[in-house]
C-alpha positions in Angstrom: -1.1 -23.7 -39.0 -3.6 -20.8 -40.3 -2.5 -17.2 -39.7 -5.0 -14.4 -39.7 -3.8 -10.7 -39.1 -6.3 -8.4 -37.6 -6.3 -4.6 -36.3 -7.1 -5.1 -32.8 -7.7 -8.8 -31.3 -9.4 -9.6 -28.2 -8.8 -12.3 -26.2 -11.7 -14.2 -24.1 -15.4 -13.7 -24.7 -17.3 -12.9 -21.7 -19.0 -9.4 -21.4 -16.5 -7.4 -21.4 -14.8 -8.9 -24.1 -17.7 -9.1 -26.7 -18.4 -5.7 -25.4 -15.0 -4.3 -26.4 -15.1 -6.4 -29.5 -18.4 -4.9 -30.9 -17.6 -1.5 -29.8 -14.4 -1.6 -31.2 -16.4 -3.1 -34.9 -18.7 0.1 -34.8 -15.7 2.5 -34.9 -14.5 0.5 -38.0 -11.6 -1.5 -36.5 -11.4 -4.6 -38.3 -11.9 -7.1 -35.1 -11.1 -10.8 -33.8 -12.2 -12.0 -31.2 -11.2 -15.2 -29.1 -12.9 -17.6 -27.0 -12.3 -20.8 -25.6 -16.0 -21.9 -25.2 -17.8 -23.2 -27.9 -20.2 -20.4 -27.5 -20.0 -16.6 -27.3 -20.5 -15.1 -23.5 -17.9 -16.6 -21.4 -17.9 -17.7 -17.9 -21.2 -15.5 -16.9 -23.4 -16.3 -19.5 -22.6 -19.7 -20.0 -22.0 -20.9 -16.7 -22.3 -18.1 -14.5 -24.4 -14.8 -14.1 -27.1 -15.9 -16.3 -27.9 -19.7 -15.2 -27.7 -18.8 -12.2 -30.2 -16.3 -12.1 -32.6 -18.9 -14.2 -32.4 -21.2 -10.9 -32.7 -18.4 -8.5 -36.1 -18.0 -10.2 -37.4 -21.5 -10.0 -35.8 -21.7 -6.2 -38.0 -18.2 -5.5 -41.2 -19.4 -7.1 -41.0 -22.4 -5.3 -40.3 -20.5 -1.8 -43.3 -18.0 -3.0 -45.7 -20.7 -3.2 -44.9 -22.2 0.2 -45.0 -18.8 1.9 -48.7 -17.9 0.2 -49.8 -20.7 2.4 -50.2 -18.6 5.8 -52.0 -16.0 3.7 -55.1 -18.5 2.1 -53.5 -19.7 -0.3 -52.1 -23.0 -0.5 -50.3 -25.3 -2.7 -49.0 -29.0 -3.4 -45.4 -29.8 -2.8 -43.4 -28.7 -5.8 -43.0 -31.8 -8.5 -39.2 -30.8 -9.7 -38.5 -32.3 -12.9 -34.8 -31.7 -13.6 -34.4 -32.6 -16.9 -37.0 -30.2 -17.6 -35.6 -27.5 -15.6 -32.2 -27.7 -17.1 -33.5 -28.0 -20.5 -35.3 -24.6 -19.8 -31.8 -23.1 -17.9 -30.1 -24.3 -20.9 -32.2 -22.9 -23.7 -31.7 -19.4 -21.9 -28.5 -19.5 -22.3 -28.3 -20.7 -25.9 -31.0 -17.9 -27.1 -28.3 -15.5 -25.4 -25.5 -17.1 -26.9 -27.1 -17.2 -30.3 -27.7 -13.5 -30.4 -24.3 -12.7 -29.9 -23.3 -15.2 -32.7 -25.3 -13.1 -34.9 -24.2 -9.7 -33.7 -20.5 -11.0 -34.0 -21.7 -11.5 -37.8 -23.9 -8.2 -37.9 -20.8 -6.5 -37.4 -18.3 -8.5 -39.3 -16.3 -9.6 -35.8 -14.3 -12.6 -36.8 -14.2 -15.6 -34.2 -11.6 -18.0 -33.6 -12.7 -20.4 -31.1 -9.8 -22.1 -28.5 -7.3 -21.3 -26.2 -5.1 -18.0 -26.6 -1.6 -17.7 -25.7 0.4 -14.7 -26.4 3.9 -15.4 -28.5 5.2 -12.1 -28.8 3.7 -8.5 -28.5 1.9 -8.6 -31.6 1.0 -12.5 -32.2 -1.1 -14.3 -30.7 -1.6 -18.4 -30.9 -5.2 -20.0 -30.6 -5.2 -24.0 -30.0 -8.6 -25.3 -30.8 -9.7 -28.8 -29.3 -8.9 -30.9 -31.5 -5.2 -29.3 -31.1 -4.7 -27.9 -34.6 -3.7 -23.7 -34.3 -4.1 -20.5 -35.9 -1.9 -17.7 -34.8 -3.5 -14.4 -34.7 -1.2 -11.5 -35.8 -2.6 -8.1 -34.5 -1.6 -4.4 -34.2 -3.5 -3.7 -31.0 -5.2 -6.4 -28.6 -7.3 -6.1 -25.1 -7.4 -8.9 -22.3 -10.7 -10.0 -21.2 -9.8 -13.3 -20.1 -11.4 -13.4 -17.2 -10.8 -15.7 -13.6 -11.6 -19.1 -12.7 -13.0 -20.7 -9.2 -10.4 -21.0 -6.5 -9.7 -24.6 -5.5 -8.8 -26.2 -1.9 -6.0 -28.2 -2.2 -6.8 -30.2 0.8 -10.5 -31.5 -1.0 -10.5 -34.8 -3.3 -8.9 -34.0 -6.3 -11.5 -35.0 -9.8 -13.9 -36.4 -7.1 -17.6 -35.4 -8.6 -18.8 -35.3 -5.1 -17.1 -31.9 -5.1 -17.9 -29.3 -7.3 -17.6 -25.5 -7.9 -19.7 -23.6 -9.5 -19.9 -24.4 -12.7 -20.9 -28.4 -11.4 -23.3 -26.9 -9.4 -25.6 -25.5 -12.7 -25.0 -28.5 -14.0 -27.8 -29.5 -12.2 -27.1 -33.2 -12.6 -28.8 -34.0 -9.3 -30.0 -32.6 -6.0 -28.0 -34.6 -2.9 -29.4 -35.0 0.8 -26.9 -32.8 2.4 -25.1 -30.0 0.7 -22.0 -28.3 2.2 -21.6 -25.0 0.7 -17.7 -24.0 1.7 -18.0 -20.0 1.5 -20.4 -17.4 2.8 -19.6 -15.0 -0.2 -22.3 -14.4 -2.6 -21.5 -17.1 -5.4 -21.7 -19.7 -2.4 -25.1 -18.4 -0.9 -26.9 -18.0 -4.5 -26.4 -21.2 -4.8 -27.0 -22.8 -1.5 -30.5 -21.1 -1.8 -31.2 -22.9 -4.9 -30.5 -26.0 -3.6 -32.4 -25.4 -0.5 -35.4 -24.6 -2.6 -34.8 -27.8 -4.6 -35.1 -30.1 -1.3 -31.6 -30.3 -0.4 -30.1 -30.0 3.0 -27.5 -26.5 3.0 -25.1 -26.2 5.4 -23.1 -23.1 4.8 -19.3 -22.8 6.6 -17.7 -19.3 6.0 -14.1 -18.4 7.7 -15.0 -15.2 8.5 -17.4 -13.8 11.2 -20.3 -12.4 8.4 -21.8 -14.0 5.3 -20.7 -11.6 2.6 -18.4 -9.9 4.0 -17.9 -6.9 2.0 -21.4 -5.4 2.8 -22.6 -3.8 5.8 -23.7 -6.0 9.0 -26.9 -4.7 9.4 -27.4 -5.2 5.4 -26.9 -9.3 6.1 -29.0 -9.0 9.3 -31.8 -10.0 7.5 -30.5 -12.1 5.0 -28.9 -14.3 7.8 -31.9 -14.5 9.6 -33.9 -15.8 6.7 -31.4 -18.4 5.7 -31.1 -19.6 9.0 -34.9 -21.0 8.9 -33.9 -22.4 5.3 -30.5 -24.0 5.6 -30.1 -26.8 7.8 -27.0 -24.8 9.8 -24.8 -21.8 8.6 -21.3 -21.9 11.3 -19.3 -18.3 10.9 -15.7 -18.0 12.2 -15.5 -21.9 11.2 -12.6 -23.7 8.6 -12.6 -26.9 7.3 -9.5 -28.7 8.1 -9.7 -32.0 6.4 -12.1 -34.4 3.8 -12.7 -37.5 3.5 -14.5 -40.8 2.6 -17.2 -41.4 5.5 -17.3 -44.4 7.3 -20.0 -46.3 9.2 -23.8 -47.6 8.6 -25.6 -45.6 5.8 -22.2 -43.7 5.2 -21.4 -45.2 1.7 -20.9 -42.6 -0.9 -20.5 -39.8 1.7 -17.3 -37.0 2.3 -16.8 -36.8 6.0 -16.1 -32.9 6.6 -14.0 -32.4 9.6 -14.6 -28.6 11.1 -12.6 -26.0 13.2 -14.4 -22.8 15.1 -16.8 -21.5 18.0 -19.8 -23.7 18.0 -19.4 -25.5 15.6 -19.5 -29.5 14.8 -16.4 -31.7 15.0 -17.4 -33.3 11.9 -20.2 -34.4 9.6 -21.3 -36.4 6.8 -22.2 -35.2 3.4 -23.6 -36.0 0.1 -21.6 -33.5 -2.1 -19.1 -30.2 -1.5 -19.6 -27.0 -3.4 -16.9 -25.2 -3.2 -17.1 -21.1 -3.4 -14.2 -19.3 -1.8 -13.9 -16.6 -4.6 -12.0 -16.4 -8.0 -8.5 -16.1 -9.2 -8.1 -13.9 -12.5 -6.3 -15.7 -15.6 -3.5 -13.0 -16.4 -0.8 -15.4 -15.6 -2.2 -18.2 -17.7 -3.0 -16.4 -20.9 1.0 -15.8 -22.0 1.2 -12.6 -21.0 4.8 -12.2 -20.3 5.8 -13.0 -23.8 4.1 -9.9 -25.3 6.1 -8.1 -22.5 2.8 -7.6 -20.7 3.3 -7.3 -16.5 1.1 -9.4 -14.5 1.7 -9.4 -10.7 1.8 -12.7 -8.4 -1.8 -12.8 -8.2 -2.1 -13.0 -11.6 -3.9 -9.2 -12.0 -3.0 -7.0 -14.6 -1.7 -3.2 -13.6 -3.7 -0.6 -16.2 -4.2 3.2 -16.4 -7.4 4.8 -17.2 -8.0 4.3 -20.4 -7.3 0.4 -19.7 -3.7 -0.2 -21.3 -1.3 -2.0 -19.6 2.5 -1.2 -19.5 2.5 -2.2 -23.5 1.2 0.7 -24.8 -0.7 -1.6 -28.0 -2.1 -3.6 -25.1 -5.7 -2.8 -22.8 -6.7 -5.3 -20.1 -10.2 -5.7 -18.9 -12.5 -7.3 -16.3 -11.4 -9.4 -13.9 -8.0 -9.2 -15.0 -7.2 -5.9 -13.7 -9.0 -6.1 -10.3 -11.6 -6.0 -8.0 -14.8 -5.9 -7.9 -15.1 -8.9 -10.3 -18.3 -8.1 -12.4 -19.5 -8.6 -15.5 -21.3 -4.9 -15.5 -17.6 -3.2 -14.7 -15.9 -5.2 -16.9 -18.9 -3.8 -19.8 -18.0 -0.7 -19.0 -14.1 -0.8 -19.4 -14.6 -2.7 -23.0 -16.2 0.1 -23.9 -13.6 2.5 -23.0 -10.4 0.2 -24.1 -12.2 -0.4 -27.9 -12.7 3.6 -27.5 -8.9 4.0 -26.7 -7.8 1.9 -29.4 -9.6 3.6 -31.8 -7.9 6.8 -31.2 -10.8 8.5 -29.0 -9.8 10.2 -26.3 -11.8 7.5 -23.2 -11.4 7.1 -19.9 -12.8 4.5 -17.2 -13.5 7.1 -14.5 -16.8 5.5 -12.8 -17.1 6.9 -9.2 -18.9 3.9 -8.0 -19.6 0.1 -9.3 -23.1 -1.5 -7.4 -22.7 -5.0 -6.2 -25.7 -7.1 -6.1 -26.1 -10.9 -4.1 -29.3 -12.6 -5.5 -30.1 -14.2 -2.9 -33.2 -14.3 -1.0 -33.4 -11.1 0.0 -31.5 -9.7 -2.2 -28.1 -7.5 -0.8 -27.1 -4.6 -2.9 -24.7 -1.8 -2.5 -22.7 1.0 -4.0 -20.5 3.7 -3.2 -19.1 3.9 0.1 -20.5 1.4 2.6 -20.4 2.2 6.3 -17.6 -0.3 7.0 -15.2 1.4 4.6 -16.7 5.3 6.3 -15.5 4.0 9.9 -12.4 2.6 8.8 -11.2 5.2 7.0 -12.4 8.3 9.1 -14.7 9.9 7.0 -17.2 11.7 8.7 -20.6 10.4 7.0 -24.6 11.5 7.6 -26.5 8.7 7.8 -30.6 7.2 7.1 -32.5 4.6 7.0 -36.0 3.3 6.1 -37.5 0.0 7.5 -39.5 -1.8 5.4 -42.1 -2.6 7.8 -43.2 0.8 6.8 -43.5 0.4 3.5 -47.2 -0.5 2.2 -45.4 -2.0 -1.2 -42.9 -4.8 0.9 -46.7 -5.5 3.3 -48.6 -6.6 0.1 -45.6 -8.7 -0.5 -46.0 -10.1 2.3 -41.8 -9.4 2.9 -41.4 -6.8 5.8 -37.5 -7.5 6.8 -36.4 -5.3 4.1 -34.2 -2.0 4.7 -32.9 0.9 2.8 -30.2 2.7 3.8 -28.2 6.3 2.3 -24.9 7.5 3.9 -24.0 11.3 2.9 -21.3 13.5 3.4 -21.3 15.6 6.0 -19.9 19.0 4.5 -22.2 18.9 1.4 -25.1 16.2 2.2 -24.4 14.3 -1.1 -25.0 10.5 -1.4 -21.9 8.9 -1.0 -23.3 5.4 -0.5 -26.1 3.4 -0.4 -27.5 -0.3 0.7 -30.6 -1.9 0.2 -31.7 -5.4 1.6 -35.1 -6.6 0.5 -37.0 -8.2 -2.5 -35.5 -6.8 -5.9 -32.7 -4.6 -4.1 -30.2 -5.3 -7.4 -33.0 -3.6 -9.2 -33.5 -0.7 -6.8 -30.2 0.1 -6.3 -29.5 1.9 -9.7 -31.1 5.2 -8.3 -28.4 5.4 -6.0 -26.0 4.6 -8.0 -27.1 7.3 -11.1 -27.4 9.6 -7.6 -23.9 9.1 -6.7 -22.4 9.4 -10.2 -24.4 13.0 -10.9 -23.4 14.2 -7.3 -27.0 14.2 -6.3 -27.8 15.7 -2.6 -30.7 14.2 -0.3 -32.8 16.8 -1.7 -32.6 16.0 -4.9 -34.0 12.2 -4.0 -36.0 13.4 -1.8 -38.0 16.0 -3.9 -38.0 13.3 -6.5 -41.2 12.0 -7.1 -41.3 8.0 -6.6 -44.7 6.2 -7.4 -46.8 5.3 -5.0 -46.7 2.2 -3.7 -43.1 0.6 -5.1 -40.3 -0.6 -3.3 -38.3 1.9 -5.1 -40.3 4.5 -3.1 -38.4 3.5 0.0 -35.3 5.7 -1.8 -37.1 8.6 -1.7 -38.6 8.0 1.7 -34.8 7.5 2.9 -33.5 10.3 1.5 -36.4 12.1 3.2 -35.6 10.9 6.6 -31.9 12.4 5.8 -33.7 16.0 5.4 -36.3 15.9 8.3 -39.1 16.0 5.7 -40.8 12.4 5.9 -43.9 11.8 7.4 -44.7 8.4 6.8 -42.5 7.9 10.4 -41.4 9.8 12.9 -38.1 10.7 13.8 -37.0 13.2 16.7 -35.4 16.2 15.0 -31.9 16.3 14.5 -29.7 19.0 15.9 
């Protein structure tokens, strides 16, 4: 067994990890870092955020093309090579990976590659593959070890006919007839790259909306566009029971029994992805043995400047809570490297943007109306369609909205939601609005260029003050 000592260790790769690690390098802490995949990057840039979005471009040049047709210009069915495309996925990722490989060595990060378990509060023990271990001995440490896919224990166990995620970018093979179990975002990202492939989607979310942490009339769109791409979405609808199909032409198929309003009784399909959200890893990384409190869920309790109830100890990322993104959990590397090397950092962001990638894309930040009406808080509110927006007609994408809420008392932006082409772009205004207390007339006298789809901000926060003239509103009171 190999033992290396280290002044601050951090455990699990992924943004926020790497993040804490090089920050935590720069203020000359002498740094290991520990990762069980092969490569740098964790869960999003290996088989997450960043594959992902590589599809999500083929599937929207694809749907690009088709749509061109029924404005003059037309072109041949799309020949989808798959080794090809995966090769080109792949190759993404590893120019990604490989830069963070030689920023680890830039900055003299050491990396020990397996899986971490805590032994006590200051040692740590990392089992490589091939089972041989190193324990880590370290005066300070920061948990970034992330989540993993929630599984159904009522779907074949090891069957390859379901998959999660991380099957899905595999990309092994496009079936017939898809079943996409979960209307959250992972679930509809990659339903609309299979659509775009050729397969058949059929999406079945529990609840009554796709997404269901952004605003109805934010989805409106989105649920109307994916209705004419999917072969059937069923809301309010549970799937009570898989398995092996029977019948002519059935061979090879899962028979999907269903439960809900309008549904189907049951159906046939060629393969199950299943996307029902993520459970974080606290529980599974040892915690408890370095004294570290991790709650039934398996989250992590931290203060502000990210340290658990060990006070040598910071958690990060998914670990601690919700939202689970790789930008937050960035963001609170930074600030637990900070706070470990003695400077005085706290994680005090007002608002975190979320972004689906679908087609349109759904973005929000701040408070969203939902949360206003729950909650009580009295709340101004605008909107700008994109019909009126010259940018979203030469797109040819008219479906689009923008939306700001404000408070009441002092008209600053407290939320906002975009729907449309390029909205996880878009929303970063809002969000740098939000975080520097920004009023409507500080968008509004802002000057956008002319014609963007970021324009439809400004335009927004126009309609908020009465000033826009590219509608017309009746005056408020």
């Amino acid at each position: 067994m190999t033992v290396n000592e280290t002044e601050l260790l951090v455990l699990g790769a992924g943004p926020g990890g790497y993040s804490a690690a090089f920050r935590a390098a720069d203020l000359g802490l002498a740094t290991t870092l520990v990762e069980r995949w092969p490569a740098l990057g964790g869960v999003c840039l290996n088989v997450g955020c960043i594959p992902s979005k590589a599809l999500l471009h083929a599937a929207k040049v694809i749907s690009e093309t088709r749509e061109m047709a029924a404005h003059g210009i037309a072109f041949g069915e799309p020949a989808i090579d798959l080794d090809r495309l995966r090769a080109w996925k792949d190759a993404v990722v590893a120019r990604l990976t490989g830069g963070l490989a030689g920023l680890a060595k830039q900055r003299k990060v050491t990396v020990v590659t397996g899986t971490g378990r805590f032994l006590s509060p200051h040692d740590l023990e990392v089992t490589a593959e091939d089972g041989s271990r190193t324990t880590v001995a370290f005066r300070q440490a920061v948990i970034a070890a992330g989540s993993e896919a929630v599984t159904l224990p009522f779907l074949p166990q090891g069957d390859p006919r379901v998959i999660d995620s991380t099957g899905a970018l595999e990309l092994s093979s496009v079936p017939d007839r898809l079943l996409v179990i979960g209307g959250g975002i992972i679930g509809l990202e990659m339903g609309t790259v299979f659509s775009a492939f050729g397969a058949r989607v059929t999406v079945v979310e529990l609840l009554d909306q796709l997404i269901p942490g952004a605003d109805a009339d934010l989805v409106k769109p989105l649920l109307s566009r994916m209705k004419g791409a999917f072969e059937a979405i069923h809301l309010g609808t549970s799937v009570t029971g898989v398995g092996d199909a029977a019948g002519d032409g059935a061979a090879g198929r899962l028979e999907v029994r269903f439960e809900g309003p309008g549904g189907p009784a049951a159906e046939t399909f060629d393969q199950i992805l299943v996307a029902v959200g993520r459970r974080p890893n606290g529980a599974v990384v040892g915690a408890e043995a370095a004294g570290v409190g991790v709650d039934e869920r398996g989250f992590i309790a931290v203060d502000k400047q990210m340290r658990t109830n060990v006070e040598h100890i910071f958690a990060i990322g998914d670990v601690v809570g919700h939202p689970m993104l790789a930008h937050k959990a960035t963001h609170q590397g930074h600030v637990a490297a900070e706070a470990a090397a003695g400077r005085n950092a706290f994680f005090d962001a007002r608002v975190i943007p979320s972004v689906a990638y679908t087609d349109p894309e759904v973005a929000w930040v701040g408070t969203t109306e939902t949360e206003a009406k729950a909650a009580g808080v009295p709340y101004g509110k605008a909107s700008f369609p994109w019909a009126a927006s010259g940018r979203s007609l030469t797109l040819g994408r008219t479906e689009g909205l923008t939306k700001l809420l404000f408070d009441e008392a002092t008209g600053r932006i407290i939320g906002c939601g975009i729907v449309g082409p390029n909205a996880g772009d878009l929303i970063s205004e809002a969000a740098l609005a939000i975080e520097l207390a920004a009023d409507a007339a500080d968008v509004a006298l802002t000057i956008h260029p002319h014609p963007t789809l970021s324009e439809t901000v400004g335009l927004t926060a126009e309609a908020f003050e009465g000033t826009i003239t590219d509608l017309y509103l009746p005056k408020r009171r």
